[in-house]
C-alpha positions in Angstrom: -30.3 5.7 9.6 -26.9 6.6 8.5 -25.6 10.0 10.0 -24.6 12.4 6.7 -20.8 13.6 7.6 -19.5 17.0 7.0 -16.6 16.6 3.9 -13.2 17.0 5.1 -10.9 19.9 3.8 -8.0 18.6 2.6 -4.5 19.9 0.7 -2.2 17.2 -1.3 1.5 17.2 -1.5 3.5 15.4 -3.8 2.0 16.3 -6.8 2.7 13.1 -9.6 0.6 10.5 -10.9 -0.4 9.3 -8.0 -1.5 12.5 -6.6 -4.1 12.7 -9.4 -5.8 8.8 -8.8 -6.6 9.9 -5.1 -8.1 13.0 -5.9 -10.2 11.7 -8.6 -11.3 9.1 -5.9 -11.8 12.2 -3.5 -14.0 13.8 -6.2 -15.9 10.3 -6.8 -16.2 9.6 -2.9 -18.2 12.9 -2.3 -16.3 12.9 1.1 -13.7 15.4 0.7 -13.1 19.4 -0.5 -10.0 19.5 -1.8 -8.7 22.8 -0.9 -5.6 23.2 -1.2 -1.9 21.7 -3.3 1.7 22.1 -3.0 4.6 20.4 -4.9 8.0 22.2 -5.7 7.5 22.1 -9.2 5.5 24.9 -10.1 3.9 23.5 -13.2 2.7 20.7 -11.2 1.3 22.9 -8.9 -0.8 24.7 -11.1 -1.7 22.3 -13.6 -3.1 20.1 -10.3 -4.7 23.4 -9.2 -6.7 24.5 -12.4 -7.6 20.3 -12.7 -9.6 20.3 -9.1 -10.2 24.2 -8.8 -8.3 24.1 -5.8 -5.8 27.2 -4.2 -2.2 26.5 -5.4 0.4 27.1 -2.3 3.5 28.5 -2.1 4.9 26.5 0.6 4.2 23.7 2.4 4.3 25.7 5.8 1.6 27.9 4.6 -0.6 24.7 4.3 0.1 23.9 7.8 -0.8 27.2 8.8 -4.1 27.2 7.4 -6.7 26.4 9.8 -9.4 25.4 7.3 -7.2 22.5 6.3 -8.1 19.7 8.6 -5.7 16.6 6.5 -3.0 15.9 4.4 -3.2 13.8 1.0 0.6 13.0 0.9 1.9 10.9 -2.1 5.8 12.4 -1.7 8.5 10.3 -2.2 9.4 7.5 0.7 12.5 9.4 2.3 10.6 12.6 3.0 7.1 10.6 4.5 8.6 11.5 8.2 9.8 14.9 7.9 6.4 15.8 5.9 3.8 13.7 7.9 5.8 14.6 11.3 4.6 18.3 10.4 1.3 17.6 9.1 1.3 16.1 13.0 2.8 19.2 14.6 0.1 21.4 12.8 -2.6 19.0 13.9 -3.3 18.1 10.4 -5.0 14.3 9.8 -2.6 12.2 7.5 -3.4 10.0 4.5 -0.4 8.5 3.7 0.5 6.3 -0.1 2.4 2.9 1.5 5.3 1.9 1.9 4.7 4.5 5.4 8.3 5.1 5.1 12.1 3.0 3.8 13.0 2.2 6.8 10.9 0.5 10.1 12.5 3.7 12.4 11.0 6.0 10.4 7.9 4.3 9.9 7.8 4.1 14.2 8.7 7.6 14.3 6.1 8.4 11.9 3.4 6.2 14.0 4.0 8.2 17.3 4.0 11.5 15.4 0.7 10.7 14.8 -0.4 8.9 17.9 1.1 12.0 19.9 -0.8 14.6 18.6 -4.0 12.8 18.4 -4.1 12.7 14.6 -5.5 10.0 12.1 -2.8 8.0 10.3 -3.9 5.7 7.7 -1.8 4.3 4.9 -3.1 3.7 1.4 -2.9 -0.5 0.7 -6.1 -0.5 -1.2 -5.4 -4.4 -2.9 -7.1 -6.0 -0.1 -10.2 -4.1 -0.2 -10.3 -5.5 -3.6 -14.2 -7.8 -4.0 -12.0 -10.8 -5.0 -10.2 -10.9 -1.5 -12.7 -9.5 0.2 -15.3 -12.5 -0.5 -11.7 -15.3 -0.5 -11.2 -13.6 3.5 -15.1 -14.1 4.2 -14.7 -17.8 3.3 -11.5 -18.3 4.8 -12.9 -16.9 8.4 -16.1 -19.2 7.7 -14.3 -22.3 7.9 -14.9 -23.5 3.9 -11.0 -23.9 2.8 -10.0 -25.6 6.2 -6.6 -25.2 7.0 -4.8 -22.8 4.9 -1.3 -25.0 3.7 -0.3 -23.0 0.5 0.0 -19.7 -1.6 1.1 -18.2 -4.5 1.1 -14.5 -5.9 2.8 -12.3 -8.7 2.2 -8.8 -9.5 3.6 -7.9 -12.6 3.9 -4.3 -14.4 5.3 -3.1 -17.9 7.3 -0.1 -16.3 10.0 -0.2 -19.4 10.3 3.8 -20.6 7.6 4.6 -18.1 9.5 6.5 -15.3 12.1 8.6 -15.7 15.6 7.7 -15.5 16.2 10.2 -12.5 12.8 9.7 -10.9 13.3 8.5 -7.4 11.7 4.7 -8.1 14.8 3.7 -10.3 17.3 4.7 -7.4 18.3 2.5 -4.6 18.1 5.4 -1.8 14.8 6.2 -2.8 13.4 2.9 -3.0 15.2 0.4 -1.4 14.5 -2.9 -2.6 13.4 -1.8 -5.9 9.8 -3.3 -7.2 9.9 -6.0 -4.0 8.8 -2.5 -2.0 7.0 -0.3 -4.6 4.7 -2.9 -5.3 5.3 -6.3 -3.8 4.4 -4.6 -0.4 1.4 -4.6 -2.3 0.8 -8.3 -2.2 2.9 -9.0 0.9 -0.2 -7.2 2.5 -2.5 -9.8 0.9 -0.9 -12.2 1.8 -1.2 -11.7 5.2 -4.8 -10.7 5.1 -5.2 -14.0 3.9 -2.9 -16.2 5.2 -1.9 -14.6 8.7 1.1 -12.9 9.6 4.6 -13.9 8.1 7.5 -15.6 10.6 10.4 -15.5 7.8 11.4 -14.5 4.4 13.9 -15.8 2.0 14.3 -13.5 -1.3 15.9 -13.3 -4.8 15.9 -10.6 -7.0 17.3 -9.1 -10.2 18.1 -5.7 -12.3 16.9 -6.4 -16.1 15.1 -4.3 -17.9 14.9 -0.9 -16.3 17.5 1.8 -15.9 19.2 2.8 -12.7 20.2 0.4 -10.0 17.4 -1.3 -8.5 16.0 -4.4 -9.0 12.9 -4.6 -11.4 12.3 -8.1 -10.4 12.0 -10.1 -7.3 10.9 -13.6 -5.5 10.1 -14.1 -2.3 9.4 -17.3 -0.3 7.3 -16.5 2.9 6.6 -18.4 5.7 4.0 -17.6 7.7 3.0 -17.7 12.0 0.5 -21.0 10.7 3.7 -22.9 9.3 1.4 -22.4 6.0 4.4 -21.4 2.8 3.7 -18.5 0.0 5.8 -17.2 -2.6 5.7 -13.9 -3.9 6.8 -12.7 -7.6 7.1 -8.9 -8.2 7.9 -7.3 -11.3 8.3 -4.2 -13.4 9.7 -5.8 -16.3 6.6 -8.0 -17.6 5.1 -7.4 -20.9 1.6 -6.1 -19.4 0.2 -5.5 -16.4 -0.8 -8.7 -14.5 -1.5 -10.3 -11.0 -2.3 -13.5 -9.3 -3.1 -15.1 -6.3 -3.8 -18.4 -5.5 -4.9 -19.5 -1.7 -4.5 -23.0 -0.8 -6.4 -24.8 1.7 -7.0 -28.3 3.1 -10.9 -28.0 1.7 -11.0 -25.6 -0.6 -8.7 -23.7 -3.3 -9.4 -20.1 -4.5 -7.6 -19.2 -8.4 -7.5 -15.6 -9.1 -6.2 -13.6 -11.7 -6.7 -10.2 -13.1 -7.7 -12.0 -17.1 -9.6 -15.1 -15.7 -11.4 -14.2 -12.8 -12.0 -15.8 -9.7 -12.9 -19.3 -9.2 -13.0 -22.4 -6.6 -12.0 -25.7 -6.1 -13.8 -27.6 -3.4 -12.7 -30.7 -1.9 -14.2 -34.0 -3.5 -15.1 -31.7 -6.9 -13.6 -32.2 -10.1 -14.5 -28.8 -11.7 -14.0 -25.5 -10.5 -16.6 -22.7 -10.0 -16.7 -19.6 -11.2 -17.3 -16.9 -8.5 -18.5 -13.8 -9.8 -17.8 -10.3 -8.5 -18.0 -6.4 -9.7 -14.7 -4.3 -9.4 -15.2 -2.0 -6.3 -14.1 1.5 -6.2 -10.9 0.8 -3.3 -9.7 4.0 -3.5 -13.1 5.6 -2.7 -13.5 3.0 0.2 -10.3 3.4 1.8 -10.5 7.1 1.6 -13.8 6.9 2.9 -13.0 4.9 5.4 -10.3 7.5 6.4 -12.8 10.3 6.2 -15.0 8.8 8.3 -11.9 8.5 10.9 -11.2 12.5 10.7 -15.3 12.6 12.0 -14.1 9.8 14.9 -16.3 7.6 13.3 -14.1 3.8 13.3 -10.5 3.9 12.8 -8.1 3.0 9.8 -8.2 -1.0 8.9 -4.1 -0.3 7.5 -2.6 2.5 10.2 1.1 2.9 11.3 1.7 -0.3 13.7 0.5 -2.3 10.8 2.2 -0.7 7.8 5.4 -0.6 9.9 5.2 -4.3 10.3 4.2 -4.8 6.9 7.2 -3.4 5.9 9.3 -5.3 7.9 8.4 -8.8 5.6 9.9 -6.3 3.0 13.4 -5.0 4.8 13.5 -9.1 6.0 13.3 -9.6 2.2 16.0 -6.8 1.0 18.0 -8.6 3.6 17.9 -12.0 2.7 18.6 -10.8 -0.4 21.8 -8.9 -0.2 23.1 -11.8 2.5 21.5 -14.9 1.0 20.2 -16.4 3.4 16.4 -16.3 5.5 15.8 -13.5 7.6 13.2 -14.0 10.5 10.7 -11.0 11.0 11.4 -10.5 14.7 15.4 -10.3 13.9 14.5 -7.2 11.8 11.8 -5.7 14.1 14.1 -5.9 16.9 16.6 -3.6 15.4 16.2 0.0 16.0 18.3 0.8 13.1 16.6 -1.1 10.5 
């Protein structure tokens, strides 16, 4: 018999796009009152406000100082994701954090003990691998059917062209460092190592051209993962539509997905593949869930701040390797404090 929990009270900062796809999920998950918004542009503030008939803030300190908030929602840009979630901490406030958990792996540690410190839950937003698809490709993978896992390939691909603003922080390198390999290769890079196990070394590529500013809007990366298994990684916000892949390679058994075919399976000695059906799932609703259930002590978050910080590290192996040519083991960037 399942235990019905109290809704959490939340507030959300960063009011953008983003902002608004977690709180519909909040709305849709039944698991949250949303109670509260601050963002320093007025107009966002209130438009958010009237939209989920929640109180508009003045300040983010008069969030923190209001006891009937029990977590943060925070979608603000990457640079301010330790100074915001650090006093989300302070205040005793929960954390749900959009990935990457900060630009650099110092921050993201910083941002970790914050959290650990004062007791709060920390859980970062990588819903991809809660989609069906990779949920039912893990379930197979853990039962033995592909055999040793040898090979992978991935790409997720977005028309971003005249989408973002010029000056928003996602075309400028200090913002977003790495360009669309962070934004939304981390994405995959995840996946990736859901499926395949964690990654020893990356070597990278990438390239400015289509979008404004001066970071890349495509980018390849060649991973190597713990197993000795390979997987490459293409990232883009210059494609035509919106599109992603991923292939998982194993001595038995081969898994095709992509977003306009489906899923399907190749077993060894088979000379057809089989289609493998499955319903989208609502991963925004589960991983907010998930976190909800957290803030009750109920389980803990399967993407929190040691992972996400490692996670990240593939990415600031890959910005490396990409600036100095050359491949960049994961335990030369984890072992600097600086990076």
């Amino acid at each position: 018999m399942s235990v019905q929990m109290a809704p959490v009270n939340v507030a959300c900062i960063g009011i953008g796009w983003w902002s608004g796809v977690l709180a519909d999920a909040m709305v849709r998950s039944g698991r949250f009152n949303i109670v509260s918004c601050f963002t320093r542009s007025e107009g966002k503030r209130a438009e958010f406000a009237k939209k989920y008939a929640c109180k508009m803030a003045a300040s983010y300190e008069e969030i923190l100082a209001d006891p009937s908030i029990e977590a943060i929602i925070n979608t603000t840009p990457n640079n301010v994701h330790l100074e915001t979630t650090r006093q989300a901490a302070s205040a005793g406030k929960h954390v749900f954090l959009d990935k990457p958990i900060a630009n650099t792996l110092h921050e993201g540690r910083a941002i970790t003990e914050a959290c650990r410190a004062a007791g709060v839950v920390l859980a970062l937003g990588y819903q991809r691998r809660r989609e069906n698809q990779f949920r039912w490709i893990k379930k197979q993978i853990d039962a033995g059917v592909f055999g040793r896992l040898v090979n992978a390939e991935a790409n997720i691909s977005r028309d971003r062209a005249g989408k973002i603003d010029p000056s928003s922080w996602r075309f400028q390198a200090d913002g977003m460092p790495g360009g669309v390999m962070l934004q939304i290769g981390v994405h995959y890079v995840d996946v990736l190592e859901y499926l395949m196990g964690p990654v020893q070394s990356v070597s990278a590529q990438v390239a400015q051209l289509v979008l404004a500013g001066d970071n890349p809007d495509v980018a390849s990366m060649l991973l190597v993962h713990e197993s000795g298994a390979l997987s490459t990684l293409n990232a883009s916000y210059a494609s035509a539509s919106e599109g992603y892949v991923m292939n998982i390679y194993g001595k038995e058994a081969t898994a095709f997905y992509d977003l306009h075919g489906g899923l399907r399976i190749v077993r060894r000695g088979v000379d057809k593949s089989e289609p493998i059906p499955f319903e989208a799932n609502d991963t925004f609703v589960d991983e907010l869930g998930e976190f909800a259930s957290a803030v009750r002590g109920v389980g803990v978050p399967e993407t929190g701040g040691e992972y996400a910080t490692r996670s990240l590290g593939v990415i600031r192996a890959g910005i490396i390797s990409a600036r100095e040519g050359r491949r960049v083991h994961l335990s030369e960037v984890l072992a600097d404090p600086t990076a």
